[in-house]
C-alpha positions as CSV (number, residue, x, y, z in Angstrom):
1,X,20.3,-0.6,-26.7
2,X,16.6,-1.6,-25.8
3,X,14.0,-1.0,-27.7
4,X,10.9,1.4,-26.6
5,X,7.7,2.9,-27.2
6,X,6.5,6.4,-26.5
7,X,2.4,7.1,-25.0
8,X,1.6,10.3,-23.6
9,X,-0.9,11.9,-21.6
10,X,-3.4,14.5,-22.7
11,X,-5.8,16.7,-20.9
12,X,-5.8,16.6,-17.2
13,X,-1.6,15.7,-17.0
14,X,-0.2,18.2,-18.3
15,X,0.7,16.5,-21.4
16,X,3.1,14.0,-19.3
17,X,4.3,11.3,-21.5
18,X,6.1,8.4,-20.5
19,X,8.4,6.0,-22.8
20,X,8.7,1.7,-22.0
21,X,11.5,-0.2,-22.9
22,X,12.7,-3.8,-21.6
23,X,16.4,-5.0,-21.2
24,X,17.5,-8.8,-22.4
25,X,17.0,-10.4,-18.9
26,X,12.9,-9.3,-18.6
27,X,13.8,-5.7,-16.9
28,X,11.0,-2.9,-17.5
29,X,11.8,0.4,-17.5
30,X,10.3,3.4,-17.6
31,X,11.0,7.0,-18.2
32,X,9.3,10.5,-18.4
33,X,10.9,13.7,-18.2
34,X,10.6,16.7,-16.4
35,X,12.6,19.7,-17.0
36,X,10.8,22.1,-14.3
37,X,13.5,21.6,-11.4
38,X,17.0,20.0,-11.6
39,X,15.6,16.6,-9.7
40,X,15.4,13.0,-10.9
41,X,13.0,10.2,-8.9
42,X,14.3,6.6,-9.7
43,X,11.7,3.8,-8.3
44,X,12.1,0.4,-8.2
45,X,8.6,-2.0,-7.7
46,X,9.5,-5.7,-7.2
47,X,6.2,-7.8,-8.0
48,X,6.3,-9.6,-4.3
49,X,4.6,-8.7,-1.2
50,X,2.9,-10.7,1.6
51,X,0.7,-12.1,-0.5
52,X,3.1,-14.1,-1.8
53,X,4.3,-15.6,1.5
54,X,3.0,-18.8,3.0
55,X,2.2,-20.4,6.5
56,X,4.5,-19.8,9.0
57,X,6.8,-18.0,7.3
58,X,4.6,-14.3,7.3
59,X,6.6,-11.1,7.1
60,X,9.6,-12.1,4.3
61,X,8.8,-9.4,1.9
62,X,9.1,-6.9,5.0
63,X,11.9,-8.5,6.3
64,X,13.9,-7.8,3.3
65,X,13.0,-4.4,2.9
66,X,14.9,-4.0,5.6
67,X,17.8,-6.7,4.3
68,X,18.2,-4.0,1.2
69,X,19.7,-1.1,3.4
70,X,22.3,-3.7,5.3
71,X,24.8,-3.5,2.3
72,X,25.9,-5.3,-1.3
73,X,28.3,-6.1,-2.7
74,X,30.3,-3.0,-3.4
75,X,28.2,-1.0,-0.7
76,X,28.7,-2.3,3.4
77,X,26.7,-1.2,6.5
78,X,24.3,1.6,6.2
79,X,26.2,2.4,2.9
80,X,22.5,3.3,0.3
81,X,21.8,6.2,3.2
82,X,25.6,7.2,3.5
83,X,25.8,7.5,-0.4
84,X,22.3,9.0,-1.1
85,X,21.8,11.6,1.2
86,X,25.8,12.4,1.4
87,X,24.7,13.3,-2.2
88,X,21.7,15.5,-1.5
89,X,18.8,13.1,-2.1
90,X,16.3,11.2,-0.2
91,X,15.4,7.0,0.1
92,X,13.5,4.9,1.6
93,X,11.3,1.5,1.0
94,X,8.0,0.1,1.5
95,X,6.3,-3.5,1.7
96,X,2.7,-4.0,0.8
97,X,0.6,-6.7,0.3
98,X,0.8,-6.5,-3.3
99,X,4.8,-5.2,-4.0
100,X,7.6,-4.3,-2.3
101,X,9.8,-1.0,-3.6
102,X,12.7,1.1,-3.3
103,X,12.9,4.6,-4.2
104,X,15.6,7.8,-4.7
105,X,14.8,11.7,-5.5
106,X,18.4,12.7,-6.0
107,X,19.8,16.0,-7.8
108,X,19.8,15.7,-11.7
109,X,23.7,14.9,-11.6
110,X,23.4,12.4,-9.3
111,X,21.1,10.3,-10.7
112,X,24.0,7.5,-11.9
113,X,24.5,6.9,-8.4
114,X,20.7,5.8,-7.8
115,X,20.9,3.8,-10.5
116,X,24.2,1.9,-9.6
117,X,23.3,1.6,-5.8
118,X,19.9,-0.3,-6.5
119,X,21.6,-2.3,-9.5
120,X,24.3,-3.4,-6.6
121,X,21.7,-4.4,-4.3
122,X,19.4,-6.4,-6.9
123,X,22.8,-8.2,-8.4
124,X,25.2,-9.1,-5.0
125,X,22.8,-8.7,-2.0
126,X,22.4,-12.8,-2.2
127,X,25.9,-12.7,-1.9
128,X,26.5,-10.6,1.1
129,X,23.4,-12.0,3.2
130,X,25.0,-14.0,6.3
131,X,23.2,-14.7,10.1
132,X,24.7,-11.2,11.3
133,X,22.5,-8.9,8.7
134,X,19.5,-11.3,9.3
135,X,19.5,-11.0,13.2
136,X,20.2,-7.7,13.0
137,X,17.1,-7.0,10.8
138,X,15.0,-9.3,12.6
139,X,15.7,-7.5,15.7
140,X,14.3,-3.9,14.0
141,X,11.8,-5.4,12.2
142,X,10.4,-7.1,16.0
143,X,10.7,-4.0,17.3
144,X,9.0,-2.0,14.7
145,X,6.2,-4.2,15.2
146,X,6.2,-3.1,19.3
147,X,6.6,0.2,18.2
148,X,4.0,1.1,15.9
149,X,1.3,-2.1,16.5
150,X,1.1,-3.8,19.8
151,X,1.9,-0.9,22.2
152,X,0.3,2.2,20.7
153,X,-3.6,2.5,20.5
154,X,-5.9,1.0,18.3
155,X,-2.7,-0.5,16.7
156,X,-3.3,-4.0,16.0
157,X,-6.9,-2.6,14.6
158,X,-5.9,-2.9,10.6
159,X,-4.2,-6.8,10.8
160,X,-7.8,-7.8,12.8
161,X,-9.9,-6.3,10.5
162,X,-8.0,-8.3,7.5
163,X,-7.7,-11.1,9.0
164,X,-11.7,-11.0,9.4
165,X,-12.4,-9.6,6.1
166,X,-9.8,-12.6,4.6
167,X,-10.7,-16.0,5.6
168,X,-8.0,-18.3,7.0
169,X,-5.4,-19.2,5.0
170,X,-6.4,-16.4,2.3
171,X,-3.3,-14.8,0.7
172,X,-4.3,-11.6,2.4
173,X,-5.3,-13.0,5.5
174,X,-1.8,-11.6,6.7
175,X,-0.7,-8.0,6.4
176,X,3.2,-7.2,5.6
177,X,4.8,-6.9,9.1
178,X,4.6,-10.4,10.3
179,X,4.3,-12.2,13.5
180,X,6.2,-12.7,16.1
181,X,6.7,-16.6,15.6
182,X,7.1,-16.6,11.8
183,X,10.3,-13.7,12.2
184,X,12.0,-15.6,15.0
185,X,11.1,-19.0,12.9
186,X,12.8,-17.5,9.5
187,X,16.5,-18.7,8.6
188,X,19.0,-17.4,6.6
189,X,17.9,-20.0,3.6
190,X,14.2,-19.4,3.4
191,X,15.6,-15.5,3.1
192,X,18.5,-16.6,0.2
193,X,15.8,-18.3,-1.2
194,X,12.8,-15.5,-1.4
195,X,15.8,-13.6,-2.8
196,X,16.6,-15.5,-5.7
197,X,13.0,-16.2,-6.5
198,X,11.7,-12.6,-6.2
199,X,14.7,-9.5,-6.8
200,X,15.2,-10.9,-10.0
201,X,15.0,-8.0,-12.9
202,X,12.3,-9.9,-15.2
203,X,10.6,-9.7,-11.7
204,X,10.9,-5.6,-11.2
205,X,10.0,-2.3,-12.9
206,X,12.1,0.2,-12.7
207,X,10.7,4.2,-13.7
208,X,13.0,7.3,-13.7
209,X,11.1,10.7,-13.7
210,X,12.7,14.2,-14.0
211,X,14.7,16.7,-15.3
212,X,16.9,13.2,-17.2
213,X,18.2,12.7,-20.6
214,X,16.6,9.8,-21.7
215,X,19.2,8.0,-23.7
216,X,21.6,8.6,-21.0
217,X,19.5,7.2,-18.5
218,X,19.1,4.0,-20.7
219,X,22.9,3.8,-21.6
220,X,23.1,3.1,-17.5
221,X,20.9,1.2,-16.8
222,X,21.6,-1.0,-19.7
223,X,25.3,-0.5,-18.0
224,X,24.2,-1.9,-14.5
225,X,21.2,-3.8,-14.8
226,X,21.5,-5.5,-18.0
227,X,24.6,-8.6,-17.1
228,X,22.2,-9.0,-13.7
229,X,20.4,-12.5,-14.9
230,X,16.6,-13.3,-14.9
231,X,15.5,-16.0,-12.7
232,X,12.0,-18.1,-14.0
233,X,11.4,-19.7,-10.3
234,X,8.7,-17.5,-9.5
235,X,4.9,-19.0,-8.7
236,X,1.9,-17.0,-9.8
237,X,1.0,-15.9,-5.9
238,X,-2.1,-17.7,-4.3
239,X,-5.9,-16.9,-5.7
240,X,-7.5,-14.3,-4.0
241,X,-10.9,-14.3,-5.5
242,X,-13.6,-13.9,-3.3
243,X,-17.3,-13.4,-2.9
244,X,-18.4,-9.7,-3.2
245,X,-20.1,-10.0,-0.6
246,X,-18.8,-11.8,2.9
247,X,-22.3,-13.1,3.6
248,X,-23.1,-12.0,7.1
249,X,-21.3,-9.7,9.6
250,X,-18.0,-10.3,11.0
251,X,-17.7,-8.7,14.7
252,X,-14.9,-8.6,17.0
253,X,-14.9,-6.4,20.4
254,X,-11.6,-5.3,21.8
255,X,-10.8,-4.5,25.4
256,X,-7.7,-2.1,25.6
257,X,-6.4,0.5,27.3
258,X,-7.3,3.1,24.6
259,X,-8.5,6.6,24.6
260,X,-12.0,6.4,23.5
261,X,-14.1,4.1,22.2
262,X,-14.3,3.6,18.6
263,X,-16.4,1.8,16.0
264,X,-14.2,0.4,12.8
265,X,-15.3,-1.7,9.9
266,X,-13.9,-2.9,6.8
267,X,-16.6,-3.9,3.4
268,X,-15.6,-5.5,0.8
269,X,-15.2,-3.9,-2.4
270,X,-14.0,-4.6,-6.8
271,X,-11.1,-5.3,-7.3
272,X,-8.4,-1.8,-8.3
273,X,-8.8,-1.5,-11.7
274,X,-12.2,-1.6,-12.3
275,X,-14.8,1.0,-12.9
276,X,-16.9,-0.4,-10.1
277,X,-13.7,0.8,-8.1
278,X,-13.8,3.8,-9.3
279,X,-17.5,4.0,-8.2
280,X,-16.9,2.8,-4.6
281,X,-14.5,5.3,-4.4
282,X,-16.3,8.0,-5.4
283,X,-19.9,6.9,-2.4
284,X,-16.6,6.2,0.2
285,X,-15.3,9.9,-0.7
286,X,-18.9,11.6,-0.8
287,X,-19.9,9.4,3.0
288,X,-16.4,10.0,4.8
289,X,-14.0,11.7,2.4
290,X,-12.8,14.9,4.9
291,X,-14.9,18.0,6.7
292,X,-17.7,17.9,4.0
293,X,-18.7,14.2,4.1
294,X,-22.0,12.8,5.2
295,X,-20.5,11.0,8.1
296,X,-18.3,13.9,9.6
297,X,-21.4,16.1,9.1
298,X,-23.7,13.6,11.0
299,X,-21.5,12.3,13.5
300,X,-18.9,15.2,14.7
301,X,-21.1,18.6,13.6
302,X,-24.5,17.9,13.8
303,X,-25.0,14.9,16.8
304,X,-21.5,15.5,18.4
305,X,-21.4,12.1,19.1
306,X,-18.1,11.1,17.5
307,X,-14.6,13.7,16.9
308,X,-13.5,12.1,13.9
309,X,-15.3,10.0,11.1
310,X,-14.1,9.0,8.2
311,X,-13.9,6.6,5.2
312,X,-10.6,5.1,3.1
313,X,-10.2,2.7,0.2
314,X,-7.6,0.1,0.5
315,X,-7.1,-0.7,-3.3
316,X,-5.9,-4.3,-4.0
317,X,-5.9,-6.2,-7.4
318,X,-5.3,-9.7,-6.4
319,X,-8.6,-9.6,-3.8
320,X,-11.7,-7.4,-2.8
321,X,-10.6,-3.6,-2.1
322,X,-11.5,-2.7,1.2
323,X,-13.4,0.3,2.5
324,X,-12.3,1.5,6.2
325,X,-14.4,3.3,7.9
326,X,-13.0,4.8,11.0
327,X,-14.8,6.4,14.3
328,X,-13.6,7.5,17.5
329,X,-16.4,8.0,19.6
330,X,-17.0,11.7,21.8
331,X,-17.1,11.2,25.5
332,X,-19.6,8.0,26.8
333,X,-21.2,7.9,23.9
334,X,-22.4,4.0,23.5
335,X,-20.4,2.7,20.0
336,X,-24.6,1.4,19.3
337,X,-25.3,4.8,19.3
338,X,-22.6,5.8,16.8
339,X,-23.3,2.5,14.5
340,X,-27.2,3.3,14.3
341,X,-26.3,6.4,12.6
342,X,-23.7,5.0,10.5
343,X,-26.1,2.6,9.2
344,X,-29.0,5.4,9.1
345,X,-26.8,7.2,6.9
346,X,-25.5,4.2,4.4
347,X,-29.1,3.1,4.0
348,X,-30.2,6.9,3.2
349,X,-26.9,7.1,0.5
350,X,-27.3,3.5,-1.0
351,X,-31.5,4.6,-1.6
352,X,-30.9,8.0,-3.1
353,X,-27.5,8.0,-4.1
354,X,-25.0,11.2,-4.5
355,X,-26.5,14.8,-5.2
356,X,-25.1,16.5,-8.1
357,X,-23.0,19.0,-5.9
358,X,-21.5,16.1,-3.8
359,X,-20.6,14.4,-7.1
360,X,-19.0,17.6,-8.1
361,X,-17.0,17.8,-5.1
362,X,-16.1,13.8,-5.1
363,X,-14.5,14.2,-8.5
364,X,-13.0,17.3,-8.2
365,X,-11.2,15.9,-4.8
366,X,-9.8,12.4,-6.3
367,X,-8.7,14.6,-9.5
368,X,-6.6,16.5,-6.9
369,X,-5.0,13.9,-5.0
370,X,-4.4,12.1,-8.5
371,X,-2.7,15.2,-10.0
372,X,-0.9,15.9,-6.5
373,X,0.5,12.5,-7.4
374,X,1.4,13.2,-10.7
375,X,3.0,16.6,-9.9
376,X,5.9,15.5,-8.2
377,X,8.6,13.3,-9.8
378,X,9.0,10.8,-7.2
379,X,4.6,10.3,-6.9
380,X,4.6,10.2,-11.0
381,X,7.7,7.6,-10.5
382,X,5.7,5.5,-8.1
383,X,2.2,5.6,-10.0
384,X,4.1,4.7,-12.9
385,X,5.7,1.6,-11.5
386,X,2.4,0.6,-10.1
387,X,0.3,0.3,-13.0
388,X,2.9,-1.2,-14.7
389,X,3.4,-3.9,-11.9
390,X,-0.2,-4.5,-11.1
391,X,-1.8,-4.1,-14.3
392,X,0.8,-4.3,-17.3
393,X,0.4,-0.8,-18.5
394,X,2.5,1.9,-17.0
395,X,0.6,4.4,-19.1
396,X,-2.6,3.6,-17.4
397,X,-1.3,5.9,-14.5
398,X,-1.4,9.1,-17.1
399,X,-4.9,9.0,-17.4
400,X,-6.1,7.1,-14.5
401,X,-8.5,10.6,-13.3
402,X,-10.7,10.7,-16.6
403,X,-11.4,7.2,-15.5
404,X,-12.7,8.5,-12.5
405,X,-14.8,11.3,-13.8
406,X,-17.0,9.1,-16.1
407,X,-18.3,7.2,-13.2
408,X,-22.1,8.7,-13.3
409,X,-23.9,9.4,-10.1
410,X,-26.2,6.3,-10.8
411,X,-22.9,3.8,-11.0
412,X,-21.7,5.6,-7.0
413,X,-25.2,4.6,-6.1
414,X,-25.3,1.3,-7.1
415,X,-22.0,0.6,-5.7
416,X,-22.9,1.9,-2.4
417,X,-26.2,-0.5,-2.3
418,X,-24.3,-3.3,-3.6
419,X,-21.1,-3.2,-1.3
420,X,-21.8,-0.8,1.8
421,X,-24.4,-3.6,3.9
422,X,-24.1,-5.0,7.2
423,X,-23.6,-8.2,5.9
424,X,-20.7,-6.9,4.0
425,X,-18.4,-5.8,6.9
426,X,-16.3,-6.7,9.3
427,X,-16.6,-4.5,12.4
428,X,-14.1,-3.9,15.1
429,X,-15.4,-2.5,18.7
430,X,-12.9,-1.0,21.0
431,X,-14.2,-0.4,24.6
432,X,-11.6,1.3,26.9
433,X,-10.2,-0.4,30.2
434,X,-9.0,1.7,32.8
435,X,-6.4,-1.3,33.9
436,X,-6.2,-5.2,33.6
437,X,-5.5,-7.6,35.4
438,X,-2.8,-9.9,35.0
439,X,-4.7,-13.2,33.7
440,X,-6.5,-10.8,31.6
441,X,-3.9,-9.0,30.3
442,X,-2.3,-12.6,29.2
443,X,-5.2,-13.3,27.3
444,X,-5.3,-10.0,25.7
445,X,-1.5,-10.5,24.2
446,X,-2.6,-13.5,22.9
447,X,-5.2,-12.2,20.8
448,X,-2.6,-10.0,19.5
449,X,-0.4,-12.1,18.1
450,X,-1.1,-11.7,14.3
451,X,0.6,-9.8,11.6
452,X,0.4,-5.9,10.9
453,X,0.3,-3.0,8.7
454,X,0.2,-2.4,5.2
455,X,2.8,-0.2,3.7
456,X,5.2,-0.4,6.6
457,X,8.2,1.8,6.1
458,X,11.3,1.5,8.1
């Protein structure tokens, strides 16, 4: 049996612990149990994403996201659903830059089954892979990308604001759905061989969380993951290291048949991980975190000029986070108009930073989400899987909030006058057209033909 360690959690998790322990071909696991309802979470990280892809052959790691639900070796068709949910529990998958994973909430007794289902597909899906799966899933994945990006509003907005934020030929230059041209151009070899150099268990962490008996769970695991054999092929992915700061704005006007108009802009920020993070995430949070942020309070109560506005972090490890800030515009109202005030504001926050009560409320809203996280088996599964992947230390996800509530007021300040500058940004401009014409509309396509989402599920 594997050998392990035990860390747990104090104050602020409840006292959730967590236990590591690695298998003979490089597999991480790790467990933490949960007696409060009859439900274990299994989740499965693989350390590849689109950053790992290169020219011309964008959207793999999606791709195969979809390739894991087409059968394995002991498991045809739509088999993993048939299986799972036959059995009461849930499933799904999702590609991001940084990972790509798999994940189960199934009833306690049928937590074998999870484990045996993702063991098939990480052991005999290079087996079972043939043209048929491949243009089947190539065929979804193309029309996942109609669906959801180029024919719905402001849906191409997240893959031109990377690809402005990332210079060319930057591993996150790309986002995880993939063009058009690079999913038609992809054979069944360059899939058989991002397979074998990427689902390999010394590649992957795997966490179960629930109501489990821990040295059960390890006696099947250790059943159906340990014979599966490492594979050292793997390349560190590209360097992502960038300035802090991009230098100068980036700017970009759209002309599409959207609703409103809408300002969006996307500064780089540290790197996940760091305190600086932490801070940036707190002055995002107190400027466009919800109803009671600067910018909704400007903007949609007080000059009516916008109906939403708000602010996201995009946390990456391998590059500059990104802030999002988000506007749709109320009415006529000029996007100048809107991005005067947006400035006005930032200029006002980076100058006299957070008030104690907006601090407060910052903290006490991350500390939420975190412990919303935390509170259910298959979040506390994925956080755990996360740190482990992206930073080596899956007990960094326990106490991740009191990392967040030592940030002082003075360290969100800083971060907002270091980080939240025009010439930080890349800025998006959508102006409505009532209809185009045809050579217009060919031009317009064109422009869209780059990559996608992040997180994409199926």
């Amino acid at each position: 049996m594997p050998m392990g360690h035990t860390a747990t959690a104090q104050a602020g998790s409840g006292g959730l612990t967590a236990t590591e322990h690695r298998l003979a071909n490089g597999l991480r696991v790790v467990l933490s149990e949960d007696h409060l309802t009859p439900v274990a979470a299994v989740c499965l990280w693989y350390d590849v994403g689109s950053r790992h892809e290169v020219k011309g052959r964008t959207g793999l790691a999606h791709l195969f996201e979809h390739l894991m639900f087409q059968g394995s070796g002991q498991v045809k068709g739509n088999g993993h659903f048939e299986l799972v949910q036959g059995a009461g529990g849930s499933l799904n998958g999702t590609t991001s830059f940084e990972r790509t994973n798999y994940f189960e909430t199934m009833p306690t007794h049928q937590l074998e089954l999870a484990l045996w289902l993702e063991a098939d597909r990480m052991g005999s899906l290079l087996a079972e892979l043939d043209e048929e799966s491949m243009e089947n899933q190539r065929d979804v994945v193309k029309n996942e990308r109609r669906q959801r990006y180029d024919n719905v509003p402001y849906g191409t907005a997240f893959e031109r604001l990377t690809a402005l934020a990332y210079p060319e030929g930057h591993p996150y230059h790309h986002t995880p759905i993939g063009s058009m041209a690079d999913l038609d151009a992809a054979t069944l070899e360059d899939a058989r061989a991002f397979f074998r150099t990427y689902y390999a268990p010394n590649n992957a962490v795997l966490s179960v969380v629930g109501d489990i008996d821990p040295e059960q769970t390890l006696a099947w695991i250790e059943k159906y993951f340990g014979t599966i054999p490492s594979h050292d092929g793997k390349l560190p992915p590209r360097d992502g290291a960038l300035p802090e700061v991009i230098g100068g704005e980036l700017r970009e006007e759209v002309r599409e048949e959207v609703p409103a108009r809408a300002l969006m802009a996307a500064y780089r920020l540290p790197h996940d991980g760091t305190r600086e993070c932490d801070a940036a995430d707190l002055a995002l949070t107190v400027l466009g975190g919800g109803e009671s942020s600067r910018l909704h309070n400007r903007l949609v109560r007080r000059d009516r000029t916008a109906v939403a506005a708000g602010f996201g972090l995009l946390r990456l490890a391998g590059a500059p986070s990104l802030g999002w800030l988000d506007v749709k515009t109320s009415g006529g109202v000029e996007v100048a108009q809107i991005e005067a005030a947006v400035d006005e504001e930032l200029a006002r926050f980076a100058e006299e930073g957070p008030s104690p009560e907006e601090m407060e409320r910052a903290q006490a809203q991350l500390e939420r989400e975190w412990l919303d996280r935390l509170g259910t088996v298959a979040g506390r599964a994925d956080e755990l899987c996360r740190f482990a992947v992206l930073f080596g230390d899956p007990q960094l996800a326990l106490t991740a909030v009191h990392r967040v509530l030592d940030v002082t007021a003075e360290e969100v300040k800083a971060a907002a006058r270091a980080q939240l500058r025009p010439d930080n940004r890349a800025v998006l401009v959508y102006e409505p057209v009532e209809s185009v014409e045809p050579a217009e509309e060919a031009e317009a396509g064109a422009a869209n033909d780059t990559d996608a989402h992040e997180g994409a599920d199926k």
